[in-house]
N, C-alpha and C positions, 0 to 999 in steps of 0.2 A: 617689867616696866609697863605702865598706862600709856597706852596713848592715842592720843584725837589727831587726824587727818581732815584736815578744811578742803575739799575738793570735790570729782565727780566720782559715782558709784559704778559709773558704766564698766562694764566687762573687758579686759586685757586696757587697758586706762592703767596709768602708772600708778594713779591713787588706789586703785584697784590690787595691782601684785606688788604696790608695799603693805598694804592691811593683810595681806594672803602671805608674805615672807614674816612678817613679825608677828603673827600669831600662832605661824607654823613651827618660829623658832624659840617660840615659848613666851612669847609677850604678851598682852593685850591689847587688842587694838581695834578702833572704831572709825567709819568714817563717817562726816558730818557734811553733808551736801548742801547749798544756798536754795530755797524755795526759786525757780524758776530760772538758776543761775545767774541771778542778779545781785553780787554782790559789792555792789556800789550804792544800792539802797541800806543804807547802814537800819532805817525801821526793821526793813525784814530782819535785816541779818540780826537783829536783835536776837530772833529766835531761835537763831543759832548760839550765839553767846550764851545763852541761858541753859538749853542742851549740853555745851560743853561742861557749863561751871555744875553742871548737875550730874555729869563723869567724872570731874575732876581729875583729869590724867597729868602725870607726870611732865610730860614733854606735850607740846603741840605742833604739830605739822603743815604745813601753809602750801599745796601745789599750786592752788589760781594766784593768778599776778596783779590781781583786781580787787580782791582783800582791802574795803576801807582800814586806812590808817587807823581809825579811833578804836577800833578791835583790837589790833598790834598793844595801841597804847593800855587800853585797860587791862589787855588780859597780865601783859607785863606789871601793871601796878598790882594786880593781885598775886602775884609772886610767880606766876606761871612761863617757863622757858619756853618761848615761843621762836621757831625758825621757820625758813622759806626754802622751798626746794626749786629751781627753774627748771622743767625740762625743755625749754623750747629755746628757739636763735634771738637773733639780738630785735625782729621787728617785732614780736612780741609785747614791748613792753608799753607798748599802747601813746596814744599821745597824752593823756595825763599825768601817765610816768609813775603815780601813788605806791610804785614799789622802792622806788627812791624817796619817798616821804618815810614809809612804815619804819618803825628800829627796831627792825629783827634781830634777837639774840645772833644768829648767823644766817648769812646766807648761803645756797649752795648752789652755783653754776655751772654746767660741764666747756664752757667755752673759756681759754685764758683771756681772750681780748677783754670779755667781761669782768672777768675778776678784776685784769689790772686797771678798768677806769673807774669799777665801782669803788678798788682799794685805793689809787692813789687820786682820786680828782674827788671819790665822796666821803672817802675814810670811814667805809664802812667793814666790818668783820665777814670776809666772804672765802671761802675754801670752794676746790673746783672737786668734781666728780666725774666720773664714767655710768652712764648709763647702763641698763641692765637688760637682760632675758630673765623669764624663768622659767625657770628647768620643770617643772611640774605640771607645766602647761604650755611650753613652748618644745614640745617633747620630739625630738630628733628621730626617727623610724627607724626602728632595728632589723632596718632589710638593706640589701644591695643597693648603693644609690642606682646604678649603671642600667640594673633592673628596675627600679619603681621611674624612673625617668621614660624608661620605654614605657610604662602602662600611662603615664603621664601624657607623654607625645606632647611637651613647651618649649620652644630651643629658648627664649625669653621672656621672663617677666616683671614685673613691677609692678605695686602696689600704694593706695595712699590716696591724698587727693590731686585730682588731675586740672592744676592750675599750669596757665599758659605758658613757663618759666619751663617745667616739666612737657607739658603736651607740645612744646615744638621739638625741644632735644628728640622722644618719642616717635613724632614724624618721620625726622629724619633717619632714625634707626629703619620703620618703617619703609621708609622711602630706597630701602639698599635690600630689599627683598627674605630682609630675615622677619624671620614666625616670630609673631609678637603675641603676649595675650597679658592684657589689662587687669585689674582688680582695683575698686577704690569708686571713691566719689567725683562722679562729672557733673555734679549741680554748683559750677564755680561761673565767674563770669570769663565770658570769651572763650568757653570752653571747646576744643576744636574736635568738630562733630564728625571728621573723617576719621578718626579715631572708634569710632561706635562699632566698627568693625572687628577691631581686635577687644574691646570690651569683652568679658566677660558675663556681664551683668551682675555680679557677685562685688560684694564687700569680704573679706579676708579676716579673721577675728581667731587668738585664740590657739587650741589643737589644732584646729584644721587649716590655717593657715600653715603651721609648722609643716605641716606635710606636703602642703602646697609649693612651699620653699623646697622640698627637699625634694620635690616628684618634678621643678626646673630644673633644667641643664644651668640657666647661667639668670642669676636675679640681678636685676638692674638698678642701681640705687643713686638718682641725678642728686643728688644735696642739694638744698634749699641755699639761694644765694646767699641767705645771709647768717648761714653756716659762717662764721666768719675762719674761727680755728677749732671746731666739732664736728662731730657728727650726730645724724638722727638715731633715732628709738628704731629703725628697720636696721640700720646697719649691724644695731647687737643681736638683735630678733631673729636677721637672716643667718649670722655666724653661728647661733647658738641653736639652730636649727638643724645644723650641719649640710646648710645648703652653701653654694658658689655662688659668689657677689663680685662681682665690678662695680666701685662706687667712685666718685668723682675722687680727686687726691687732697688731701690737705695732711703739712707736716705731722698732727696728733697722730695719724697713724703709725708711723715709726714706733709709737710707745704703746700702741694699743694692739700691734700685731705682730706673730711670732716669726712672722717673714718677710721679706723685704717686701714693703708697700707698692711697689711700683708693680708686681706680678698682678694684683688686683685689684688694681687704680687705674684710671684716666686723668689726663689735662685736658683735655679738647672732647670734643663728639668725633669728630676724625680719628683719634687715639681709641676710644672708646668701640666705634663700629670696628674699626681693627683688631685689636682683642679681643670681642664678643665671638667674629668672625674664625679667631686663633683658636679660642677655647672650645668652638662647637666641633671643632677638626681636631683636639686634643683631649679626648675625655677622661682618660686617665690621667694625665697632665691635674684637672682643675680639679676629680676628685679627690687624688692626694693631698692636693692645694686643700680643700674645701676641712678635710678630717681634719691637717696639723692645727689647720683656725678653731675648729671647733672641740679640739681637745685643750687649745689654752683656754678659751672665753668658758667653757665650765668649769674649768679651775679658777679662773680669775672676775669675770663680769657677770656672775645669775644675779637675783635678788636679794639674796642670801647673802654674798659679799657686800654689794651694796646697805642693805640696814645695818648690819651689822659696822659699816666704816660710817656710818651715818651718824651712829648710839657712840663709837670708840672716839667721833670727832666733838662733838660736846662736850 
């Protein structure tokens, strides 16, 4: 199958390792980026439009949420199956909302709360998904975790961008005398500068991220509030890494992991320092924990399962 991805080109970017899983898996596939990432000025994006229809792929794929309507509409008049992929939580969807305009043949959201008010309040065609890893570049270290931890020397980390929501939970781990070390962007507003200490300096991308995940004793993964019933892109990343996560709790776990949720979940930051605390004093305890995870999610969540449920769900 052809196909066109409307999105950004950037490296470990989901638009990125779906064009790297369907072409790996024998498809063809291209991505088509907005001049300046401005894709509300419908002129430019003309000449995007024009680049498509002069691919002419099969399928079109949609990751920005910003995607003028009148593109949706044409590319459909000209007989082209055109769908949306979300990977993001519900504050995403901007305040002009133009993904509720667009008539995507389908949409695809990994959140159910989304689904059900985009299916029952806009009666639109929407299936939920699980996000992915991939295994060809999110490649898990064929050494001893127990040992690459020691050459590591992190009892915790987290990674991503460091908004106020995140950097106070942080603090407060902080604040309780455990080894923190940061990765990610602090060019946010209100960004709290007593943190610069366990920074890094480092942005996380990729392979070496993956080793990074795997050379921590315990990855810290706050969810973004308005996760409502999902999780992020780090949560499969870390798993499939075959690193150890603590991530905030929400019920989709139960169907996304091969053990009872609650062993590597939080309710609270108090719940959370607590556990962090348990697991850096149980190391075999979290390693074992860490393998059973990462022996379901490459059976079940790489990229590879994903395109492939993607092409079987159209």
């Amino acid at each position: 199958m052809k196909i066109a991805i409307i999105g950004a080109t950037s490296y470990d970017s989901m638009e990125y390792h779906l064009n790297e899983s369907f072409n790996y898996t024998g498809h063809s596939s291209q991505i088509f980026d907005v001049p300046n990432g401005n894709v509300m000025d419908f002129n430019i994006f003309m000449n995007v439009t024009n680049d498509i229809e002069q691919y002419h792929p099969d399928l079109i794929i949609v990751v920005y949420r910003t995607v003028h309507p009148e593109f949706v509409i044409r590319m459909r008049k000209k007989g082209y199956t055109i769908i949306q992929i979300n990977p993001d939580a519900l504050i995403t969807f901007g305040i002009q909302q133009q993904l509720f305009v667009s008539e995507y043949d389908v949409y695809f959201t990994k959140d159910p709360y989304i689904k059900h008010f985009m299916e029952s309040n806009l009666k639109l065609n929407v299936k939920l998904y699980s996000e992915a890893f991939n295994k060809r570049i999110h490649i898990k270290p064929d050494v001893n975790k127990l040992e690459y931890e020691k050459a590591f020397d992190m009892d915790v980390i987290t990674y991503g961008t460091m908004y106020p929501y995140r950097s106070r939970m942080l603090r407060m781990i902080a604040d309780q005398g455990i080894d923190l070390t940061l990765f990610g962007n602090t060019n946010v507003p209100f960004y709290d500068q007593l943190l610069d200490q366990y920074h890094s300096g480092y942005y996380i991308t990729g392979e070496s991220k993956a080793k990074i995940l795997y050379g921590a004793k315990i990855v810290f993964n706050n969810l973004h509030y308005a996760e409502i019933e999902s999780v992020n892109k780090r949560f499969y990343e870390t798993n499939g890494s075959g690193a150890f996560q603590l991530s905030d709790y929400r019920p989709i776990l139960k169907d996304l992991l091969p053990i009872d949720p609650e062993l590597v979940s939080f309710h609270s930051i108090d719940e959370a320092i607590e556990k962090i605390k348990h697991y850096l004093q149980h190391p075999e305890e979290r390693i074992t924990i860490a393998q059973k995870i990462y022996d379901h999610f490459i059976s079940n969540y790489t990229y590879d399962h994903l395109t492939k449920y993607i092409l079987d769900s159209i």
